[in-house]
Backbone and ligand atoms as CSV (ligand in chain L), in Angstrom:
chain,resi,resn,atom,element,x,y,z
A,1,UNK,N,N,55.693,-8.858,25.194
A,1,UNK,CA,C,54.425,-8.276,25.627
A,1,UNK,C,C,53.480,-8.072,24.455
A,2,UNK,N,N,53.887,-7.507,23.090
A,2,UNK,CA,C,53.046,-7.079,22.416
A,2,UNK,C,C,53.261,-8.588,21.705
A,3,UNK,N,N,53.355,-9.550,21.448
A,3,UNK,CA,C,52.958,-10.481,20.971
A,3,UNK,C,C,51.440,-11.007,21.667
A,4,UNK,N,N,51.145,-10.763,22.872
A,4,UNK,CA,C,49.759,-11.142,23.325
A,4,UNK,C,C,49.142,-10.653,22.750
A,5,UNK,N,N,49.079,-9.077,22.433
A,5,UNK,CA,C,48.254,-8.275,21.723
A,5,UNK,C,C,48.139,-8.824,20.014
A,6,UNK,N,N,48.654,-9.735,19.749
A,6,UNK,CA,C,48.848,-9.909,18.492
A,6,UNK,C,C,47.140,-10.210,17.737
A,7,UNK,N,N,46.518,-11.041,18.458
A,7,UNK,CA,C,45.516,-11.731,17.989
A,7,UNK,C,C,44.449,-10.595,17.781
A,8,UNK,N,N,44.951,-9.224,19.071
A,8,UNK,CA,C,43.513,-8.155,19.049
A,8,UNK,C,C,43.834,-7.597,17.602
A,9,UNK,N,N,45.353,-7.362,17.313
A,9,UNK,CA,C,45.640,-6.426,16.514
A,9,UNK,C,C,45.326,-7.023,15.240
A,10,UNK,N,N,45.039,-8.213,14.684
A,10,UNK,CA,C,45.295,-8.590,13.814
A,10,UNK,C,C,44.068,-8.966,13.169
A,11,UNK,N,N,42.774,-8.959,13.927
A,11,UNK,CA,C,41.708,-9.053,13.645
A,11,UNK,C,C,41.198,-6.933,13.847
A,12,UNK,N,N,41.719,-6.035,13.969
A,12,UNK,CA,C,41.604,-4.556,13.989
A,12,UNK,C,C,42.035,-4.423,12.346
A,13,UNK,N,N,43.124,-5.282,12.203
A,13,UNK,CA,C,44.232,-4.637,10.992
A,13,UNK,C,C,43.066,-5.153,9.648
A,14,UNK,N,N,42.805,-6.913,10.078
A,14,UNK,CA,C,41.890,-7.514,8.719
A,14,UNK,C,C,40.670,-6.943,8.717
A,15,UNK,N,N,40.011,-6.914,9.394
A,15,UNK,CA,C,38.359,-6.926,9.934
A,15,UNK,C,C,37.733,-5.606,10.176
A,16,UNK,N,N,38.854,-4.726,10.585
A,16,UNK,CA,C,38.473,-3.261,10.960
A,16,UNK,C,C,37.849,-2.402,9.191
A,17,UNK,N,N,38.125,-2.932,8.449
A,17,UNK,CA,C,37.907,-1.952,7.331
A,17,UNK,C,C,36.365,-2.368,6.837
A,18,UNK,N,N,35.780,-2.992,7.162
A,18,UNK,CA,C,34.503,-3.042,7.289
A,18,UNK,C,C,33.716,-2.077,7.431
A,19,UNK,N,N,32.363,-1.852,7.158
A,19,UNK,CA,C,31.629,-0.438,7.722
A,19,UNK,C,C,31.412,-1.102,9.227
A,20,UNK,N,N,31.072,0.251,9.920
A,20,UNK,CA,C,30.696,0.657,11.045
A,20,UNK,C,C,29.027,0.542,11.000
A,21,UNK,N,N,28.767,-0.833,10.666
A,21,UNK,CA,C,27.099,-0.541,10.563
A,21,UNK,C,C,26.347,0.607,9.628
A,22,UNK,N,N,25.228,1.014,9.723
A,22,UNK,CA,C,25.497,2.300,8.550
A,22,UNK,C,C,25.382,3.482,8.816
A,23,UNK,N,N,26.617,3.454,9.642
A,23,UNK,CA,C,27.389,4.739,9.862
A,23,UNK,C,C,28.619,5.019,8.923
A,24,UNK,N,N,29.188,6.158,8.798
A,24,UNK,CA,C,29.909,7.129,7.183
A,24,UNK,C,C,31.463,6.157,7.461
A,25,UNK,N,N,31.761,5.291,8.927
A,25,UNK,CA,C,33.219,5.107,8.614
A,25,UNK,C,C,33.325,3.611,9.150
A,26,UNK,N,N,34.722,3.419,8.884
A,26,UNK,CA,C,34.905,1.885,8.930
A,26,UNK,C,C,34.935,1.475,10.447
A,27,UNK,N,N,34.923,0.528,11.015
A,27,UNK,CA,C,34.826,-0.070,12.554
A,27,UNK,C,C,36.384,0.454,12.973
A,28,UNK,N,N,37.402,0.060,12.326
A,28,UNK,CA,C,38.887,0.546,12.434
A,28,UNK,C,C,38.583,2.692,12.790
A,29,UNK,N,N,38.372,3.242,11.907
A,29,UNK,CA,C,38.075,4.580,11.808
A,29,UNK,C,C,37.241,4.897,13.254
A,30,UNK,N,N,36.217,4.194,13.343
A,30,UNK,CA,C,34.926,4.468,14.576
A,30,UNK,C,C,36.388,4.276,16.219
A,31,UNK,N,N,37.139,2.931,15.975
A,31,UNK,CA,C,37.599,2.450,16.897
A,31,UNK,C,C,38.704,3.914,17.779
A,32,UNK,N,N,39.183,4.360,16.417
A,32,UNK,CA,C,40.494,5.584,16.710
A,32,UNK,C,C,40.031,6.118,16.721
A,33,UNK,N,N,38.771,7.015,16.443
A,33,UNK,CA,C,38.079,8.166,16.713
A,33,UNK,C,C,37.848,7.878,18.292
A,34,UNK,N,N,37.005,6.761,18.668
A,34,UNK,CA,C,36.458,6.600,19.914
A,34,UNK,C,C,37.792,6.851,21.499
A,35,UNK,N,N,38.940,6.222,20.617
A,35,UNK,CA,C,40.084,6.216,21.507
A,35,UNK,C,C,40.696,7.572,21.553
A,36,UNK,N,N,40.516,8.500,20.330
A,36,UNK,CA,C,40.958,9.712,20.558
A,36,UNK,C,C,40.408,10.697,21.247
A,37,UNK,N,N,39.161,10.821,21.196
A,37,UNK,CA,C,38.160,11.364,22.052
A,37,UNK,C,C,38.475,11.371,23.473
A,38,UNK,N,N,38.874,10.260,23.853
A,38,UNK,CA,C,39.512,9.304,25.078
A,38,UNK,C,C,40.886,10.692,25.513
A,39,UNK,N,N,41.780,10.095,24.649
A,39,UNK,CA,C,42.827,10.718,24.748
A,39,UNK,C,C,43.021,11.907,24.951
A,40,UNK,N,N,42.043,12.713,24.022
A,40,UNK,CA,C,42.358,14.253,23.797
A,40,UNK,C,C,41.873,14.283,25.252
A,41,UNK,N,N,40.896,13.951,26.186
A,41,UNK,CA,C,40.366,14.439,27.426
A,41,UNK,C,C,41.237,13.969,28.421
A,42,UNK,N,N,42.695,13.577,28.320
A,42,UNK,CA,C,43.992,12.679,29.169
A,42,UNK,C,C,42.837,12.164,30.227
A,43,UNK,N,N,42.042,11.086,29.491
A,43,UNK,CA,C,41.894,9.949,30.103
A,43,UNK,C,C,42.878,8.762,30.097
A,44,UNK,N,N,42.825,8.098,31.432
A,44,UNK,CA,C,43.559,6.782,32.003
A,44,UNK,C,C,43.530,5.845,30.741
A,45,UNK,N,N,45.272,5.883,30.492
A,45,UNK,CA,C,45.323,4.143,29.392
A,45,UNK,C,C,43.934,3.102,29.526
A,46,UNK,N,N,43.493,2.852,30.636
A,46,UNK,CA,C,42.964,2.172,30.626
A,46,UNK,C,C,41.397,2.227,30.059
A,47,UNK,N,N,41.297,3.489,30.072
A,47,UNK,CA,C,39.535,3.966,29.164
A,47,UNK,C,C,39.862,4.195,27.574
A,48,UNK,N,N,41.092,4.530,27.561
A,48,UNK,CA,C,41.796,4.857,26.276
A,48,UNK,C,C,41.101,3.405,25.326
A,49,UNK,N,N,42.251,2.547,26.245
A,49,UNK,CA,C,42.009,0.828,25.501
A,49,UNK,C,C,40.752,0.971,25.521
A,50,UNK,N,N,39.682,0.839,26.409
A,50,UNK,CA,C,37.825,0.124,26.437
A,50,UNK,C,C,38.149,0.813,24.862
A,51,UNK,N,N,38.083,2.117,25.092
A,51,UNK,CA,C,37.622,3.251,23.651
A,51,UNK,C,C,37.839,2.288,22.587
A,52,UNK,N,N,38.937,2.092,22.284
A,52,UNK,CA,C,39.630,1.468,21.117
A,52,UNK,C,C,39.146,0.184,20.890
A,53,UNK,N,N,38.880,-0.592,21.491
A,53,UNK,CA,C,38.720,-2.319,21.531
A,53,UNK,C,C,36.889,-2.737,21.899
A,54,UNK,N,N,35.937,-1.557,22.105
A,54,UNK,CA,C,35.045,-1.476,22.591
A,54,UNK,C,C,33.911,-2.056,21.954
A,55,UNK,N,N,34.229,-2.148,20.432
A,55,UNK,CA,C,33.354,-3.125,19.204
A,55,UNK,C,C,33.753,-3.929,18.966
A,56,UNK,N,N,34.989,-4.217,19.502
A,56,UNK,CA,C,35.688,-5.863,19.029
A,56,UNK,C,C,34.685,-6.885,18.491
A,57,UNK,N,N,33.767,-6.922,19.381
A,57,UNK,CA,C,32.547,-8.015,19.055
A,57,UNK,C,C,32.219,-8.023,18.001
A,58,UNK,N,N,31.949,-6.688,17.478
A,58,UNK,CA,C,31.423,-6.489,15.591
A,58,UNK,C,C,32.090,-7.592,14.808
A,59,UNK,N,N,33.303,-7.837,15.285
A,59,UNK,CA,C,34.369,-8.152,14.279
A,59,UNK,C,C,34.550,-9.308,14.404
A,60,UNK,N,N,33.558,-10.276,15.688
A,60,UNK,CA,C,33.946,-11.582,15.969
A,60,UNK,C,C,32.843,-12.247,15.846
A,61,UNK,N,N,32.038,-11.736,14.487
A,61,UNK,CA,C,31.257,-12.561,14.423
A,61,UNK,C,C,30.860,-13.278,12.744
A,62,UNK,N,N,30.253,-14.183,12.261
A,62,UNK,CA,C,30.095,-14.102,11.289
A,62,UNK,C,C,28.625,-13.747,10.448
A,63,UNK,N,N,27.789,-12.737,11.496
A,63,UNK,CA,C,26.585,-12.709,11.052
A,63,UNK,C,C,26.234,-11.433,9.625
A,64,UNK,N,N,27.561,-11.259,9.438
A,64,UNK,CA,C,27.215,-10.284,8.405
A,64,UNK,C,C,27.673,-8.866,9.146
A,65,UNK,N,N,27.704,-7.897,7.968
A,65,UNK,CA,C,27.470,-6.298,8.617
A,65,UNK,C,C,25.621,-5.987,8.500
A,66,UNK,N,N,26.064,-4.918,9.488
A,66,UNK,CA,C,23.940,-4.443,9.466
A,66,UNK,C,C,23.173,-5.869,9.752
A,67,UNK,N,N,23.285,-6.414,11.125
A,67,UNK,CA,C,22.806,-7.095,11.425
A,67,UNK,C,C,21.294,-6.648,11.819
A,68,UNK,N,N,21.748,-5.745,12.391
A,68,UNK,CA,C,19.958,-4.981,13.198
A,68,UNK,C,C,19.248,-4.790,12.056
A,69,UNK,N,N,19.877,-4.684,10.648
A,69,UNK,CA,C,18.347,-4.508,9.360
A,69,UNK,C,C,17.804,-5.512,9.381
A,70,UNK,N,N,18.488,-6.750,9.850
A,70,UNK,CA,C,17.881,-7.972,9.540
A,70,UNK,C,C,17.587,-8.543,11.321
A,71,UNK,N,N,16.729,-7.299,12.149
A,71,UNK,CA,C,16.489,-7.214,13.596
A,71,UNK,C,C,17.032,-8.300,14.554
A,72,UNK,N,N,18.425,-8.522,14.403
A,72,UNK,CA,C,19.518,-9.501,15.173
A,72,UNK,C,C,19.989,-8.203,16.196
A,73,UNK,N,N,20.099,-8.908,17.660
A,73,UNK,CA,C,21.229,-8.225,18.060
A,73,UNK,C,C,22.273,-9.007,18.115
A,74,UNK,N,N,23.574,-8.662,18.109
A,74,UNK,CA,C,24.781,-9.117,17.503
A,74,UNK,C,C,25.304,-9.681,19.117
A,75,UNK,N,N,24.908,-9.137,20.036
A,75,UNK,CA,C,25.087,-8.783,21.507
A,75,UNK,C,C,26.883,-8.664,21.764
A,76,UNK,N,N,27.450,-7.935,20.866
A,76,UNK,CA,C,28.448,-7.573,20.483
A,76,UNK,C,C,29.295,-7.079,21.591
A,77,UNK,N,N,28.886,-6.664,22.954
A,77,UNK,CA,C,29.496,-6.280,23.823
A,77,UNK,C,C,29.713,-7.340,24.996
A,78,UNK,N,N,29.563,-8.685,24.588
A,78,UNK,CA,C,29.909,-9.746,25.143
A,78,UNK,C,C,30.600,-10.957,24.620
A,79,UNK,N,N,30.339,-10.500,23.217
A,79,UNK,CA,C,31.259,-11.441,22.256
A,79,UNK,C,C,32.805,-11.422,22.371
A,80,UNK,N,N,33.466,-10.203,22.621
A,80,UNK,CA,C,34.898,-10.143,22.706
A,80,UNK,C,C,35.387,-10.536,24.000
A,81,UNK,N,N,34.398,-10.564,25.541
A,81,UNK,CA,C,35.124,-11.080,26.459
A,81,UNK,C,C,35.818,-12.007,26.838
A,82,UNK,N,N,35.413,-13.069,26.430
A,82,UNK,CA,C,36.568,-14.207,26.808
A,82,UNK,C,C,37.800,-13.700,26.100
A,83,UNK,N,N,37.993,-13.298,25.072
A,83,UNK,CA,C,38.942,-12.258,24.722
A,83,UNK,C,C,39.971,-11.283,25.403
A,84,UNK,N,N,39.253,-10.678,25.682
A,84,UNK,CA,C,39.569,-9.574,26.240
A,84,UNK,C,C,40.170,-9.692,27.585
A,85,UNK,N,N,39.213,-10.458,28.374
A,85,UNK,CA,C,39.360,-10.607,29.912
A,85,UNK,C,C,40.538,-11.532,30.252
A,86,UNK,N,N,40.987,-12.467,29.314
A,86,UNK,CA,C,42.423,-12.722,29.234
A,86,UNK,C,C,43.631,-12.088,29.230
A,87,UNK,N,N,43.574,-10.769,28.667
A,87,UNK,CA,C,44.794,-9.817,28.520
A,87,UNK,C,C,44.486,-8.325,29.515
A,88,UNK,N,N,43.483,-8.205,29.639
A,88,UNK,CA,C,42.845,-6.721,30.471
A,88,UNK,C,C,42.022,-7.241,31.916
A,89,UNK,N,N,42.388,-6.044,32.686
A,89,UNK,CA,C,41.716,-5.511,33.776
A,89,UNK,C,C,40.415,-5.421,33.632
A,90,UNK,N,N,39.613,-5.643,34.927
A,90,UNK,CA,C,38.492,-5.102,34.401
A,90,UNK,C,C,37.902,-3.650,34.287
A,91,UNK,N,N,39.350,-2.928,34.473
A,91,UNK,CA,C,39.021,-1.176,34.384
A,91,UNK,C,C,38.949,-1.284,32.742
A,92,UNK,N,N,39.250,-2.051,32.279
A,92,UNK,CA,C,39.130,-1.875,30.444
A,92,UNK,C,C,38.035,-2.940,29.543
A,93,UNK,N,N,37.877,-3.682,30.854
A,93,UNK,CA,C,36.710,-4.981,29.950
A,93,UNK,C,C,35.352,-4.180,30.272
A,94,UNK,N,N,35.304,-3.779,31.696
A,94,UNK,CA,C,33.882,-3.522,32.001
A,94,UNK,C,C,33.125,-2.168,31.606
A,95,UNK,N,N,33.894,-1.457,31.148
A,95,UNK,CA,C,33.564,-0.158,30.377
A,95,UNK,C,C,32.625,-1.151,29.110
A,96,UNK,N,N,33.702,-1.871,28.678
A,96,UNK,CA,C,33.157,-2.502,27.083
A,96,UNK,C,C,32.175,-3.239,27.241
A,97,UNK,N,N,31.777,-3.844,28.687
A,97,UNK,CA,C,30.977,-5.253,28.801
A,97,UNK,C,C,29.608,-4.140,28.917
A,98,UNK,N,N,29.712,-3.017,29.410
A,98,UNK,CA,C,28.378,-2.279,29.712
A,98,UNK,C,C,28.195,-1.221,28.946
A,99,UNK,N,N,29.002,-1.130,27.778
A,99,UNK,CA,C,28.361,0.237,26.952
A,99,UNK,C,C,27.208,0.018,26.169
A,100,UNK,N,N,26.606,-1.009,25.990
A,100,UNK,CA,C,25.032,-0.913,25.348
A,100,UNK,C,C,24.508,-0.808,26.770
A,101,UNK,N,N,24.288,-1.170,27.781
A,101,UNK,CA,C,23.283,-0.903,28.603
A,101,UNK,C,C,23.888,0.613,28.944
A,102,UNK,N,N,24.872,1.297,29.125
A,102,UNK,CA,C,24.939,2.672,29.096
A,102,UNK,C,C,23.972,3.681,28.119
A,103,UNK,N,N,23.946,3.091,26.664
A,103,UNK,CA,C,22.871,4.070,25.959
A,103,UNK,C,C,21.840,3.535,26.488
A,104,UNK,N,N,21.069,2.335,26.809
A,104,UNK,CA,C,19.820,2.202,27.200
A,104,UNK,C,C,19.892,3.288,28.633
A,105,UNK,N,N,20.717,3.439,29.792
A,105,UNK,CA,C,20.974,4.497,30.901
A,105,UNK,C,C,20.724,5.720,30.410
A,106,UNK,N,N,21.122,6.372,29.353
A,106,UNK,CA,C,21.581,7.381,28.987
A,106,UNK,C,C,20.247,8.022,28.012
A,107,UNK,N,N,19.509,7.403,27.397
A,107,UNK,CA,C,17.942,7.719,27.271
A,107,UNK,C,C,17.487,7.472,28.413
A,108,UNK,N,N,17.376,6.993,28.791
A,108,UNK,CA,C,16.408,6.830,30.259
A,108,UNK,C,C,16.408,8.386,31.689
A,109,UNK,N,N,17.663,8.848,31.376
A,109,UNK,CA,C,18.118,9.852,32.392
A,109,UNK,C,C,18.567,11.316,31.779
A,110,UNK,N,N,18.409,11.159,30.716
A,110,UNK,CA,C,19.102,12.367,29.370
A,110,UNK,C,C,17.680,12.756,28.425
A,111,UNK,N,N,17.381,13.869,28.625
A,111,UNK,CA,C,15.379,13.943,27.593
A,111,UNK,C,C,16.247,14.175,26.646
A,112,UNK,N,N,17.390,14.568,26.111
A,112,UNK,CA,C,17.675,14.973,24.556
A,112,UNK,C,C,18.928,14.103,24.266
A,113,UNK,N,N,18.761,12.931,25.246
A,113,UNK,CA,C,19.937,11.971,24.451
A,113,UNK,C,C,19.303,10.948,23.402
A,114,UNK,N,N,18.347,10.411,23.276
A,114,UNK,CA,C,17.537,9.590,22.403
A,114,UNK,C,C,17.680,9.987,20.826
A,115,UNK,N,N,17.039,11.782,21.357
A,115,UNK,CA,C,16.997,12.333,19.730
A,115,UNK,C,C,18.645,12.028,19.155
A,116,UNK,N,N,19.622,12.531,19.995
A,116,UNK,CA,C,21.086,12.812,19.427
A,116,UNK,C,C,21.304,11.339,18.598
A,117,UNK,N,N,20.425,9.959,18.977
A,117,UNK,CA,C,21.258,8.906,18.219
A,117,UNK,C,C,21.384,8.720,16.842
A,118,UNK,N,N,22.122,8.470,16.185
A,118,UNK,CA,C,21.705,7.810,14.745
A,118,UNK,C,C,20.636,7.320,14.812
A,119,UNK,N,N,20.440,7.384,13.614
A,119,UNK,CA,C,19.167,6.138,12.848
A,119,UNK,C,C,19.698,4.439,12.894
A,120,UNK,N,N,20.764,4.628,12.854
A,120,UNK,CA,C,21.043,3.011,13.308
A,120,UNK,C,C,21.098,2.346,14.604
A,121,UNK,N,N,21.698,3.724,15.737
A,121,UNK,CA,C,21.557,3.512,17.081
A,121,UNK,C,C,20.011,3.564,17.429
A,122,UNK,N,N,19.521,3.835,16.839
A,122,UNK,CA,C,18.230,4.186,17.762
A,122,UNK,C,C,17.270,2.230,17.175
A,123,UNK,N,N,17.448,2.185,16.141
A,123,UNK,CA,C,17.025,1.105,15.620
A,123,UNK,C,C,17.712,-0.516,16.486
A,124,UNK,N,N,19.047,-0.124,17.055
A,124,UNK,CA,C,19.879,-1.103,17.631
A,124,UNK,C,C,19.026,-1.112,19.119
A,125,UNK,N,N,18.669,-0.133,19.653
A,125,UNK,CA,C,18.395,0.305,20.735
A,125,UNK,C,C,17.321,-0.666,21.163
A,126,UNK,N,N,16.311,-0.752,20.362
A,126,UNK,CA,C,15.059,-1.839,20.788
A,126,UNK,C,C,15.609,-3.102,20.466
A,127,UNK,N,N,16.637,-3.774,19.528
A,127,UNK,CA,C,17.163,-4.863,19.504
A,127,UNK,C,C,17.623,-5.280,20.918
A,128,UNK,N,N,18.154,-4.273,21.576
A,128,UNK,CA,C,19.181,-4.583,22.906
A,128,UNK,C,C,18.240,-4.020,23.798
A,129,UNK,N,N,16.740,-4.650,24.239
A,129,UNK,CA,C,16.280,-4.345,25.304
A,129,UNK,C,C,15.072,-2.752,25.433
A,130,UNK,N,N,15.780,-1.975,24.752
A,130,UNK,CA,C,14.797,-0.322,25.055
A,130,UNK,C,C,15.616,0.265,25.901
A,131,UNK,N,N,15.063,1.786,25.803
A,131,UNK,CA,C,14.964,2.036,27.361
A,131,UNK,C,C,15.336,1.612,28.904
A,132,UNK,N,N,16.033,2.114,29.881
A,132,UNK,CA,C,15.963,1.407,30.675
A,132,UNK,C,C,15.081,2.232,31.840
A,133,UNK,N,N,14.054,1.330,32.632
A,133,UNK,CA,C,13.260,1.937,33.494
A,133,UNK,C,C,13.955,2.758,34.323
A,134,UNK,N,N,13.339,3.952,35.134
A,134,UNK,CA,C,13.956,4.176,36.204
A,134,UNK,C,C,14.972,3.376,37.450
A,135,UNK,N,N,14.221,2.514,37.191
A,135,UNK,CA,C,14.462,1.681,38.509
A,135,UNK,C,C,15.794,0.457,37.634
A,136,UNK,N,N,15.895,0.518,36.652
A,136,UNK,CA,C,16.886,-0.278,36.072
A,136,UNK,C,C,18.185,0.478,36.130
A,137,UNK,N,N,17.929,1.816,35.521
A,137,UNK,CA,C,18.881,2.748,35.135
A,137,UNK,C,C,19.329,3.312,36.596
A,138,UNK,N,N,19.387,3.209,37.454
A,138,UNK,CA,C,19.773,3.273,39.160
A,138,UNK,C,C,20.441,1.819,39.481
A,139,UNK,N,N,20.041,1.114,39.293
A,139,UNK,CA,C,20.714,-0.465,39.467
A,139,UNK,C,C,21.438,-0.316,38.655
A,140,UNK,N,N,21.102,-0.128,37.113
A,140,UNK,CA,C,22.811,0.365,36.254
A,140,UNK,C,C,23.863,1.098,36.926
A,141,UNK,N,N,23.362,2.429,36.958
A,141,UNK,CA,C,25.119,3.099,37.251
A,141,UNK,C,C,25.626,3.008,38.760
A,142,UNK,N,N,25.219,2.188,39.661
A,142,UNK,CA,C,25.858,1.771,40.862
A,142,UNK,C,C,26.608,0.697,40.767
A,143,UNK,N,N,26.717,0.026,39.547
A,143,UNK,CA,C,27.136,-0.979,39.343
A,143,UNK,C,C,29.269,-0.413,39.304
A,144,UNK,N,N,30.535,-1.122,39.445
A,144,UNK,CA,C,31.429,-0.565,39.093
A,144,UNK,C,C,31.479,-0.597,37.568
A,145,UNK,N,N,32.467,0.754,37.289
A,145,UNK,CA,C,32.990,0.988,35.991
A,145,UNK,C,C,31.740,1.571,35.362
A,146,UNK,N,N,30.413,1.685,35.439
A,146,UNK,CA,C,29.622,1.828,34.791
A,146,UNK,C,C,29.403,3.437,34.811
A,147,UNK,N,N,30.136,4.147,35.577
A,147,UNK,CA,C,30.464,5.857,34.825
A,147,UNK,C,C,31.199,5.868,33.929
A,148,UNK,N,N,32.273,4.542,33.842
A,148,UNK,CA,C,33.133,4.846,32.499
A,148,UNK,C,C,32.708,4.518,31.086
A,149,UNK,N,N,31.443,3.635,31.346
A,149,UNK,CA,C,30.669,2.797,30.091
A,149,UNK,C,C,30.003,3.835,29.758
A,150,UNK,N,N,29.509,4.842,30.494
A,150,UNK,CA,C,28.786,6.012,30.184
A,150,UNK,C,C,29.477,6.737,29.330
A,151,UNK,N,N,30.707,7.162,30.141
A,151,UNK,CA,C,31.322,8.344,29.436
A,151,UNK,C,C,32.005,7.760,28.145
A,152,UNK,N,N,32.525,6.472,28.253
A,152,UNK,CA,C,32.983,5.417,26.994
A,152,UNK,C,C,31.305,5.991,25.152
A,153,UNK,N,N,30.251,5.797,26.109
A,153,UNK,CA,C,28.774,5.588,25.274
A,153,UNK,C,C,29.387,6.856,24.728
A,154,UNK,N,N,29.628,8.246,25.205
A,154,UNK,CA,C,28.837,9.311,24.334
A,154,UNK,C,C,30.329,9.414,23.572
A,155,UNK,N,N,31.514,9.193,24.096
A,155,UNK,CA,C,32.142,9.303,22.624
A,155,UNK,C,C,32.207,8.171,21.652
A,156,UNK,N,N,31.569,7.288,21.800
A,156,UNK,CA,C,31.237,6.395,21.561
A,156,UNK,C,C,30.157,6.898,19.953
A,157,UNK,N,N,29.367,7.642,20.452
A,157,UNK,CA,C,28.072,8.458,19.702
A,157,UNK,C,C,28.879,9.595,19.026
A,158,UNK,N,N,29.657,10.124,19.114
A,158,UNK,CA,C,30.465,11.093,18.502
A,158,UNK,C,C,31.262,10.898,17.776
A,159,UNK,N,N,32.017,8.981,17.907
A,159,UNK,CA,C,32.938,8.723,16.837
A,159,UNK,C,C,32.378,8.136,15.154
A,160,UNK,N,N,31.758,9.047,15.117
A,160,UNK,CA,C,31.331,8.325,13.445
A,160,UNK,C,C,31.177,9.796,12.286
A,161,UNK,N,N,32.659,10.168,12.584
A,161,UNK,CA,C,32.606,11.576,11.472
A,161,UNK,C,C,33.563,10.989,10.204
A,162,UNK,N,N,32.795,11.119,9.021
A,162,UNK,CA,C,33.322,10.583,8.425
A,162,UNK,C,C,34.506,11.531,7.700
A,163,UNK,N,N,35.862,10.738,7.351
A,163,UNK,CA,C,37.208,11.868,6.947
A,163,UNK,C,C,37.723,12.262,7.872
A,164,UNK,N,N,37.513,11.427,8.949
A,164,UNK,CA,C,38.402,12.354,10.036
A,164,UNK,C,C,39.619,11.933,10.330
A,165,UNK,N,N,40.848,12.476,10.405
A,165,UNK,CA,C,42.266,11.980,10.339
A,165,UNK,C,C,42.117,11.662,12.022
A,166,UNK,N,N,42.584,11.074,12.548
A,166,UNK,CA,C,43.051,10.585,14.148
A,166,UNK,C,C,44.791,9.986,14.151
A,167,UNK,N,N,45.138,9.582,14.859
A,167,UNK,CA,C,46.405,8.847,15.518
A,167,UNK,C,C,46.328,7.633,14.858
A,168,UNK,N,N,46.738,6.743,14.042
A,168,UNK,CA,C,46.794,5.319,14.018
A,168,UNK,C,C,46.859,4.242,14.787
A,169,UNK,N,N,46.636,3.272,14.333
A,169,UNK,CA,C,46.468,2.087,15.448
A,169,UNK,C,C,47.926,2.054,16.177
A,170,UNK,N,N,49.313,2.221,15.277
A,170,UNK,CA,C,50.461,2.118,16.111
A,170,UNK,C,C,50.765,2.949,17.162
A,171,UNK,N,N,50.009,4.264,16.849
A,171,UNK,CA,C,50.151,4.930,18.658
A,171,UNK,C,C,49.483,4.658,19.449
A,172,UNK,N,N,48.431,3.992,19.558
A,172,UNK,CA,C,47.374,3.351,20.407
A,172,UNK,C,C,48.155,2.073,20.812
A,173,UNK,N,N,49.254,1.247,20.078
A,173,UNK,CA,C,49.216,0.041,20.463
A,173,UNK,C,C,50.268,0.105,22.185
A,174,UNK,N,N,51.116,1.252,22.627
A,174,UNK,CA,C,52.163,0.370,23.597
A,174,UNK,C,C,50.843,1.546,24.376
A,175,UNK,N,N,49.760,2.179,24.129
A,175,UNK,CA,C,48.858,2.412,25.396
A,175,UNK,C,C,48.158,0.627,25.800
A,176,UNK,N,N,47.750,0.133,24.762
A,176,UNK,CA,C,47.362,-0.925,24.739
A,176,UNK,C,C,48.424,-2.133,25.836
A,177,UNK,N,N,49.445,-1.983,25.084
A,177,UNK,CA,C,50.488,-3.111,26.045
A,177,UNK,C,C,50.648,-2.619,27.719
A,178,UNK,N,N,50.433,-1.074,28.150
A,178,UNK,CA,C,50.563,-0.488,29.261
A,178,UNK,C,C,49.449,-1.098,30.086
A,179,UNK,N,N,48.552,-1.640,29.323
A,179,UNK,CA,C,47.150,-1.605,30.177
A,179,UNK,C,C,47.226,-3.727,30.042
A,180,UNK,N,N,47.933,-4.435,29.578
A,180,UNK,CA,C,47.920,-5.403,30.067
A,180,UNK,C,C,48.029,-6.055,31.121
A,181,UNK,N,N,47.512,-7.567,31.760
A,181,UNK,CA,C,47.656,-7.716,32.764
A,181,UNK,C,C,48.759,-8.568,32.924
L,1,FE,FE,FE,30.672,1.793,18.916
């Protein structure tokens, strides 16, 4: 079983020590923060994984780090699917396939979620579209899974403390093998 997982883990293990865009911690660090957040609230293996695997895209590309300084979107939350959707459900792909249009949801319906972003999120934010209209952000969250892309977004926005000890990738990994298909 965990040999399928081999290819996620092994591009987490090389690739993860990278920055997190320019945010204080590495994509690996952002990834276990995001999954612990997950955890500590005994959310379902299966939001656990989105948490954890949810930037994969960062890591599958070769455009550099801090792509958005150089106003690229990376469109990073579609890069890992063919990936992904090979080994996972879509209770764990579609959290990941919709967490940028979740922060565009989440300004749109939240007056003090915009301010809360980084300076890098907020800069990513017009790369990936803006805002989403009223009338978008209603067609968003009726969509499935897209309460979990939500709730995936804000710890999502919370995982970038830098020094923060979490769980390692090896206790995350047989949540990971639980949630295979
Ligand atoms: Fe992220």
């Amino acid at each position: 079983m965990q040999s399928r997982l081999k290819p996620i883990l092994e591009i987490l293990i090389t690739k993860g020590n990278s920055q997190y865009g320019r945010e204080a911690v590495s994509q690996l660090e952002h990834a276990l923060q995001c999954a612990t957040l997950a955890e500590n609230d005994d959310r379902t293996p299966d939001l656990i994984a989105a948490c954890l695997l949810h930037d994969l895209g960062h890591l599958l590309h070769d455009l550099g780090e801090n792509v958005a300084d150089r106003g690229l979107d990376d469109r990073h939350e579609y890069r890992a699917m063919p990936l992904l959707q090979t080994l996972f459900k879509p209770s764990v792909t579609e959290p990941i396939r919709l967490h940028v249009d979740a922060k565009r949801y989440l300004c749109a319906v939240g007056s003090t979620y915009w301010e809360s972003l980084s300076p890098a999120s907020k800069r990513s934010l017009k790369l990936q579209g803006g805002i989403f209209s009223a009338e978008a952000a209603a067609s968003f969250i009726a969509q499935p899974y897209a309460k979990d892309a939500v709730q995936l977004r804000i710890w999502d926005d919370r995982a970038k403390v830098a020094n923060l000890s979490t769980p390692d990738l090896e206790h995350f990994t047989p949540i990971l093998v639980s949630c295979l298909t």
